[in-house]
C-alpha positions, -999 to +999 in steps of 0.1 A: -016+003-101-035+024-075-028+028-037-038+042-009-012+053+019-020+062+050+007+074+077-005+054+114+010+055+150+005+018+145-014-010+123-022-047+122-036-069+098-055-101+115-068-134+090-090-163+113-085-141+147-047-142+142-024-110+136-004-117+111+014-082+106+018-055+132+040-020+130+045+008+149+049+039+131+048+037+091+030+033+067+000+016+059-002+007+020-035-007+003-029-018-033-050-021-061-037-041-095-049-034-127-049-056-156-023-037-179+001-034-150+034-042-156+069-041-139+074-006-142+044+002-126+060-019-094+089-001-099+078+036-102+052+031-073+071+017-047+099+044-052+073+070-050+060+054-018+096+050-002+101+085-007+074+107-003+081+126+022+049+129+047+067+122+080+074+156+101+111+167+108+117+187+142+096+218+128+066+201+121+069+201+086+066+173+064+103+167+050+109+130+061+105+098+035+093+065+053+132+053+045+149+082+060+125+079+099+131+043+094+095+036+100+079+002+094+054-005+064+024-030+057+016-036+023-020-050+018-033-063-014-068-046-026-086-057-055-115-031-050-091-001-051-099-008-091-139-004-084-153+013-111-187+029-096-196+041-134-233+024-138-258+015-112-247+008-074-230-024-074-191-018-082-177-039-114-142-048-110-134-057-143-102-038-140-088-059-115-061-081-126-066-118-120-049-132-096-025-149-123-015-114-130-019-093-096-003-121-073+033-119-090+031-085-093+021-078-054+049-102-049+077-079-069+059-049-049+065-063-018+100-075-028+112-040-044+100-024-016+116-044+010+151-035-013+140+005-015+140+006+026+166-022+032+146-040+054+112-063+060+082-050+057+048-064+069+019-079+044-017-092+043-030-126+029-033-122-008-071-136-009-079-136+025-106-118+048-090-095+068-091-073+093-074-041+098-064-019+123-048+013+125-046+046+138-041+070+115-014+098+118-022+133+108-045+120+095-021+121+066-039+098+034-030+098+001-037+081-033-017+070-058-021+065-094+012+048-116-007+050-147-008+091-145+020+094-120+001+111-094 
């Protein structure tokens, strides 16, 4: 499981010219699901996420978690986060876990996250064209791999 987290003022995703999620300041959270992807991976990730700690305190150094600003969160679903670029130009994404396998498991992300801050968080459309909109904070990105824990 791979994601991309990006700390924004604010963010909205939009499907057929309608936004569908919208936070203030948060987080932004792309992921990508690979085939062997389990549970744990949901698990391991979404604690990491919750608790990084990328938000400044009063002295401008990052030592504030997403749960402990109480900021807001949109999780986003992103098959192409498993591109693999190896051979040629087009990107294969063989990695990518059908959607019998990625949709539960964006499900229980979304889910164990929601129960790691204790509150709603935003989402895309699993499958849907979307647009996005953000400004980034920092800017302050960063990628996560479960399968080597960084």
């Amino acid at each position: 499981m791979k994601a991309i987290i990006q700390r924004v003022k604010h963010a909205s995703v939009t499907v057929n010219q309608t936004i569908i999620s919208e936070i203030k300041e948060g987080l932004l959270i792309f992921l990508g699901i690979a085939q062997d992807d389990t549970e744990a991976d949901v698990l391991w990730l979404s604690r990491k996420i919750a608790n990084l700690r990328i938000f400044n305190d009063e002295n401008d150094v990052m030592n504030f978690s997403l749960k402990t600003t109480d900021g807001e969160a949109i999780i986003v679903s992103q098959f192409t986060l498993l591109a693999s670029t190896k051979k040629g130009n087009r990107p294969s994404y063989i990695n990518a876990a059908k959607p019998e396998i990625s949709i539960p498991l964006y499900q229980k992300f979304i889910r164990t996250f929601e129960t790691e801050l204790g509150k709603k968080v935003g989402t895309g459309k699993f499958g849907a064209d979307m647009k996005i909109s953000l400004l980034n904070d920092g800017p302050v990105t960063l990628i996560i791999n479960s399968k080597i824990k960084e």
